[in-house]
NUPALUM-302228 format. One record per residue (C-alpha): residue in three letters; x, y, z. Coordinates in pm, whole numbers, plus 50000, padded with zeros to 5 digits. Layout:
+------+-------+-------+-------+
! type !  east ! north !    up !
+------+-------+-------+-------+
!  ala !     X !     Y !     Z !
...
+------+-------+-------+-------+
This chain:
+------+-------+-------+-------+
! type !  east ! north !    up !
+------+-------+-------+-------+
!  unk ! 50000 ! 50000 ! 50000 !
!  unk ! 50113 ! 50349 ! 49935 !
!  unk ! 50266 ! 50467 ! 50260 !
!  unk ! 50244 ! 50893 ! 50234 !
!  unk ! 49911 ! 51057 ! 50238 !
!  unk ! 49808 ! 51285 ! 49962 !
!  unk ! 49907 ! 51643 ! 49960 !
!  unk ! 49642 ! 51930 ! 50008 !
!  unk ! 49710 ! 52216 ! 49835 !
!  unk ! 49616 ! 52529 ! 49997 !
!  unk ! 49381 ! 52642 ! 49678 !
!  unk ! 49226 ! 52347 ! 49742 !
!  unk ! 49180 ! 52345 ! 50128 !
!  unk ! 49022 ! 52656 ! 50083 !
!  unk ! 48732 ! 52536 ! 49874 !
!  unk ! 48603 ! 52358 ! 50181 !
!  unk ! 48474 ! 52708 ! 50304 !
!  unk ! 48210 ! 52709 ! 50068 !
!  unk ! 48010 ! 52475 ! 50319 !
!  unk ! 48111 ! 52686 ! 50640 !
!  unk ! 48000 ! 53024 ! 50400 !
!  unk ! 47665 ! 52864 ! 50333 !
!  unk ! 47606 ! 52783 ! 50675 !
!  unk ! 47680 ! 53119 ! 50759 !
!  unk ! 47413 ! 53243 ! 50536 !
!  unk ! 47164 ! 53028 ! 50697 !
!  unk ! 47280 ! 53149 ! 51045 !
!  unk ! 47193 ! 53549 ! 50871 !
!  unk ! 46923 ! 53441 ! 50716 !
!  unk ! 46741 ! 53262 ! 51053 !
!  unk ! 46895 ! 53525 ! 51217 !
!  unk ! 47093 ! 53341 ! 51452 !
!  unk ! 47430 ! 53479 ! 51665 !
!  unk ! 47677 ! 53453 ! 51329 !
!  unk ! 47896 ! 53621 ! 51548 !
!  unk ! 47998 ! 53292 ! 51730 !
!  unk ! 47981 ! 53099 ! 51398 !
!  unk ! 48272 ! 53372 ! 51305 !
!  unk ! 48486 ! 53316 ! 51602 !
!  unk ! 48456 ! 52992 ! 51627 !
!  unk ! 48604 ! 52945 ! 51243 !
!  unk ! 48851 ! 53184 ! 51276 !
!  unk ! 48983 ! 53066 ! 51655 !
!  unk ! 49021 ! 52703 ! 51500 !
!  unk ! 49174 ! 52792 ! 51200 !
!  unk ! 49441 ! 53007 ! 51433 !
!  unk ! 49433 ! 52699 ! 51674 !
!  unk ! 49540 ! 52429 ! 51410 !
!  unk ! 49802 ! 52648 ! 51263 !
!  unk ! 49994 ! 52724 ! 51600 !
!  unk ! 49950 ! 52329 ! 51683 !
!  unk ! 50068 ! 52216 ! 51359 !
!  unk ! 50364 ! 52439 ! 51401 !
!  unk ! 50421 ! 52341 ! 51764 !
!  unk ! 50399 ! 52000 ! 51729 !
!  unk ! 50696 ! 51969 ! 51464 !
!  unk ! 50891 ! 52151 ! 51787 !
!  unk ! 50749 ! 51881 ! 52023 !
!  unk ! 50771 ! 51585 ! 51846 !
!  unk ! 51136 ! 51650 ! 51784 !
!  unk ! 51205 ! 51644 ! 52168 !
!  unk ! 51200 ! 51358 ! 52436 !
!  unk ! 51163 ! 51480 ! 52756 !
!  unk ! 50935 ! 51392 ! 52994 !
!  unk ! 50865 ! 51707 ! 53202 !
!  unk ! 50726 ! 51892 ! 52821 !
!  unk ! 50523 ! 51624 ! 52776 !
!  unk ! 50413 ! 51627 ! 53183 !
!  unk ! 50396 ! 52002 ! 53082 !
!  unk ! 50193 ! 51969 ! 52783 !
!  unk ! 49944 ! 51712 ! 52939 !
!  unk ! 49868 ! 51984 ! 53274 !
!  unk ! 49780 ! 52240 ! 53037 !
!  unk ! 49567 ! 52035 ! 52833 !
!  unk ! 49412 ! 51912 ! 53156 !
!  unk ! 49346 ! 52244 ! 53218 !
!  unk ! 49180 ! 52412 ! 52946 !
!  unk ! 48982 ! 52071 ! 52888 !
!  unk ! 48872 ! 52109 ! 53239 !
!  unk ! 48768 ! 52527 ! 53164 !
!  unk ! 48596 ! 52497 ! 52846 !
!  unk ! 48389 ! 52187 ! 52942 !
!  unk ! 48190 ! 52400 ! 53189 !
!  unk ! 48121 ! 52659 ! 52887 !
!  unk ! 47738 ! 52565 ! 52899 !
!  unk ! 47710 ! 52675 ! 53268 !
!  unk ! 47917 ! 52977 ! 53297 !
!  unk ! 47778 ! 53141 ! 53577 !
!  unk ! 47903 ! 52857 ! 53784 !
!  unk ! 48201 ! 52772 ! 53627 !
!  unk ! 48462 ! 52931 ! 53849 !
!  unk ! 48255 ! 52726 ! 54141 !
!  unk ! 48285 ! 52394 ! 53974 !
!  unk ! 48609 ! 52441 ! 53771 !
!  unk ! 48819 ! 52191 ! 54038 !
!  unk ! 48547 ! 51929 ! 54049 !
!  unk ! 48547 ! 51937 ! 53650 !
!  unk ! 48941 ! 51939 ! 53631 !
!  unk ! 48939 ! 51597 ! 53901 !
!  unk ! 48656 ! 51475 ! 53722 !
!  unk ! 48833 ! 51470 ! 53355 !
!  unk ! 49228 ! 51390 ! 53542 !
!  unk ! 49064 ! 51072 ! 53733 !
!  unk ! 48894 ! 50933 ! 53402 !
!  unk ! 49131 ! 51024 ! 53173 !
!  unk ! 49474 ! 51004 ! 53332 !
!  unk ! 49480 ! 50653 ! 53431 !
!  unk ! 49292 ! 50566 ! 53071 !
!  unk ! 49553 ! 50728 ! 52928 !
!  unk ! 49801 ! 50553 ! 53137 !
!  unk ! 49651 ! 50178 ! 53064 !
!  unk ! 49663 ! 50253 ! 52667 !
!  unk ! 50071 ! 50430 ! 52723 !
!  unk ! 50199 ! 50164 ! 52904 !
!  unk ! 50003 ! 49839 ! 52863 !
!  unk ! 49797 ! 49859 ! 52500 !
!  unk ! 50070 ! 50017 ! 52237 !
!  unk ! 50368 ! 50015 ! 52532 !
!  unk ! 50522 ! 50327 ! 52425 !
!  unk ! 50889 ! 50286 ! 52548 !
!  unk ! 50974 ! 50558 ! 52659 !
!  unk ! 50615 ! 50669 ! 52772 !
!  unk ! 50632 ! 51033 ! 52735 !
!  unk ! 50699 ! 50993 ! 52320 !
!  unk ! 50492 ! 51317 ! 52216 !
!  unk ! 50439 ! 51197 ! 51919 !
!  unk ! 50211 ! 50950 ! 52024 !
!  unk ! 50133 ! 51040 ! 52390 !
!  unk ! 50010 ! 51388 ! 52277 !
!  unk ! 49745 ! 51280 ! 52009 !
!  unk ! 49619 ! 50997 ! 52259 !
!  unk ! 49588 ! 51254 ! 52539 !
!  unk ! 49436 ! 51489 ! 52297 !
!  unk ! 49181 ! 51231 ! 52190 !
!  unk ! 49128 ! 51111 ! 52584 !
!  unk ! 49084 ! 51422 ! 52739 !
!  unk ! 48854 ! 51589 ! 52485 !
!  unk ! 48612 ! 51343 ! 52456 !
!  unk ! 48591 ! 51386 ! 52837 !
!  unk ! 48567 ! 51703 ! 52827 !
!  unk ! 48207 ! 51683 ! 52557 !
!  unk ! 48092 ! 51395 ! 52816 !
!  unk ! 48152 ! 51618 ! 53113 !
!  unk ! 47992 ! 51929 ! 52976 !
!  unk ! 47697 ! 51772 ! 52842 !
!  unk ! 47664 ! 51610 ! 53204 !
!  unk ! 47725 ! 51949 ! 53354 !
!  unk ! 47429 ! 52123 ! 53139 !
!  unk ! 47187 ! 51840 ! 53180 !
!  unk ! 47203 ! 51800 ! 53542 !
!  unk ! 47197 ! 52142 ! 53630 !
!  unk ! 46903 ! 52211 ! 53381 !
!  unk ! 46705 ! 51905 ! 53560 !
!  unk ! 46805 ! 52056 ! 53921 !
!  unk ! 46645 ! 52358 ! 53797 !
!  unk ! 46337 ! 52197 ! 53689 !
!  unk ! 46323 ! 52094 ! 54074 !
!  unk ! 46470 ! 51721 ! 54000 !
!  unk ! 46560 ! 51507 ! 54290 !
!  unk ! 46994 ! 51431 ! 54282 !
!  unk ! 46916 ! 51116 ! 54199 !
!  unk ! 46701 ! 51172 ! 53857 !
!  unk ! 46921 ! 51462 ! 53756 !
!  unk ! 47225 ! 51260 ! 53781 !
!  unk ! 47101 ! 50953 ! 53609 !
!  unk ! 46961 ! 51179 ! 53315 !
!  unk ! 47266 ! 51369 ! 53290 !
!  unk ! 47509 ! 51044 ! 53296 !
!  unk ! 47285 ! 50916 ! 52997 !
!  unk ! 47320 ! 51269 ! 52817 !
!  unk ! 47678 ! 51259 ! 52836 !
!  unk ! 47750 ! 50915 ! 52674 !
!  unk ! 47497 ! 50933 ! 52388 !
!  unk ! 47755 ! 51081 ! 52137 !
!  unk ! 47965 ! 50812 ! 52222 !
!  unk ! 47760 ! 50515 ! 52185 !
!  unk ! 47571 ! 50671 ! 51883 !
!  unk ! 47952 ! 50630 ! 51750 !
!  unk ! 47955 ! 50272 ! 51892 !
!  unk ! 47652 ! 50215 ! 51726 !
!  unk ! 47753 ! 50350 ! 51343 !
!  unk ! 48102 ! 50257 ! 51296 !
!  unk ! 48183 ! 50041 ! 51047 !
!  unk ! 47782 ! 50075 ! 50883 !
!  unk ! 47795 ! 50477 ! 50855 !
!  unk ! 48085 ! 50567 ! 50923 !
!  unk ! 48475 ! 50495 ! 50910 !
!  unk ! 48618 ! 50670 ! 51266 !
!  unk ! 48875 ! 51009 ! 51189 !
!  unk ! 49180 ! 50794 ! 51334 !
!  unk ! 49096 ! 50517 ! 51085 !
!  unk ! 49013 ! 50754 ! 50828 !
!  unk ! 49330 ! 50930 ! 50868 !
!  unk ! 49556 ! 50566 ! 50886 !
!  unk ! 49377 ! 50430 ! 50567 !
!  unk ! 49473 ! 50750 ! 50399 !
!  unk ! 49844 ! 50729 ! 50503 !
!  unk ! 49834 ! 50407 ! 50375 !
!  unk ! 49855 ! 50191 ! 50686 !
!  unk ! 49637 ! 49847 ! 50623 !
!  unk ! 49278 ! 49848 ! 50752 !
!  unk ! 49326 ! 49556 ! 50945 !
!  unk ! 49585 ! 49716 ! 51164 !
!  unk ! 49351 ! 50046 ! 51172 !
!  unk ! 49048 ! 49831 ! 51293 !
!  unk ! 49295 ! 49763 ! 51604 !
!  unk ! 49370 ! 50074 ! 51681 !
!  unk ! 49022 ! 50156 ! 51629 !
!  unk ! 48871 ! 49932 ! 51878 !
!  unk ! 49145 ! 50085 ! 52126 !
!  unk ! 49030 ! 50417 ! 52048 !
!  unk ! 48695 ! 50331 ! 52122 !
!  unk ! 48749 ! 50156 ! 52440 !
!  unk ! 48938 ! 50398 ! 52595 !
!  unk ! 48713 ! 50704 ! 52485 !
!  unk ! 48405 ! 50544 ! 52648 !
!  unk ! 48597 ! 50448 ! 52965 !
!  unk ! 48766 ! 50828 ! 52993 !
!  unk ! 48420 ! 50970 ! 52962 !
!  unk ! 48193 ! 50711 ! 53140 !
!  unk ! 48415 ! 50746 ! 53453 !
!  unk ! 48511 ! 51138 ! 53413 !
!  unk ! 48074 ! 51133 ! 53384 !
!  unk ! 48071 ! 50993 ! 53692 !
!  unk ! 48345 ! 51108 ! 53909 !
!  unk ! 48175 ! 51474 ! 53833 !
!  unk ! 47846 ! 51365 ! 53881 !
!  unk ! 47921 ! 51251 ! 54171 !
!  unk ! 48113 ! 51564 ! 54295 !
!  unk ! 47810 ! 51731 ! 54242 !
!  unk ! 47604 ! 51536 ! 54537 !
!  unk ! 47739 ! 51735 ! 54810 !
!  unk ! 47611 ! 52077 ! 54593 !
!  unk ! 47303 ! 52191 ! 54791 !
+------+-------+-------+-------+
């Protein structure tokens, strides 16, 4: 199999606008908040520019305190923007988010590093920083989606108990609406990205399946740890 992924020429990258640039018409045209549409394009096109350059930087280095480093921060933000939906408390519940995305990621993170693809050494950015990426952002949609849901019920006057259990569900439909349609409608990014490099789709069915585990354990038990934080919230 052919081993280097196909170029992208930047003419060409730019012709996938004309979808974003007809949603933004539809956003004008229902007269919807464009203005987060806008900065929400433009901060992710900034984003991935600065990461792609970074990265070259980090992957050329092996040191364990970057990549210690590079996971905190990550950690953090993860931990910030997952409480976007409730803002108002979000400086209240920040630290219970942060522990709840660190104890269900981390030691995912951890099982996959050192056990599943035994990265020697463990802190290879190369591969550590993608898997972290993957880990902790997934947690961080599960977590926020928990966050909105059982707040929203609590405000409806919903016992902890039904408010939890609601939000817990919330929070891992995404994911198991993926469990549900890969392979019948849909072919995973990772494996998307592997088949394209060339790499056989037996071997990305195996890293698939990995990816999927540890995404549903990250955010079943970052769910809960936060969840459960929450009980002692009058």
């Amino acid at each position: 199999m052919n081993n280097s992924a196909y170029h992208i020429a930047i003419p060409n990258l730019l012709l996938l606008f004309i979808p974003v640039v007809i949603v933004c018409i539809i956003y004008i045209r229902w007269s919807l908040t464009v203005k987060t549409l806008f900065y929400a394009t433009g901060r992710m096109i900034a984003q991935l520019i600065f990461v792609g350059y970074a990265l070259v930087v980090i992957f050329n280095q092996s040191n364990a305190l970057v990549s210690s480093v590079i996971l905190t921060i990550m950690l953090s933000v993860s931990s910030w923007i997952a409480l976007r939906p409730i803002k108002k408390l979000r400086n209240k519940l920040y630290f219970k988010a942060l522990l709840a995305i660190f104890g269900g990621g981390v030691p995912v993170l951890a099982l996959v590093v050192g056990c599943v693809v035994q990265l020697k050494p463990w802190h290879m950015p190369r591969y550590l920083i993608p898997l972290a990426g993957m880990i902790f952002a997934n947690a961080m949609n599960s977590v926020s989606l928990c966050a909105e849901r059982f707040h929203s019920e609590k405000e409806k006057g919903q016992s902890y108990l039904i408010a939890r259990n609601m939000a817990y569900k919330t929070g891992l439909i995404p994911l198991l609406n993926s469990f549900f349609a890969v392979g019948l409608v849909s072919i995973p990014g990772m494996m998307t990205g592997q088949i394209l490099s060339g790499v056989s789709p037996l071997l990305a069915v195996r890293y698939q399946m990995m990816v999927m585990g540890m995404l549903l354990g990250a955010c079943g038990i970052s769910s809960a740890i936060y969840l459960l934080l929450l009980k002692e919230e009058k």
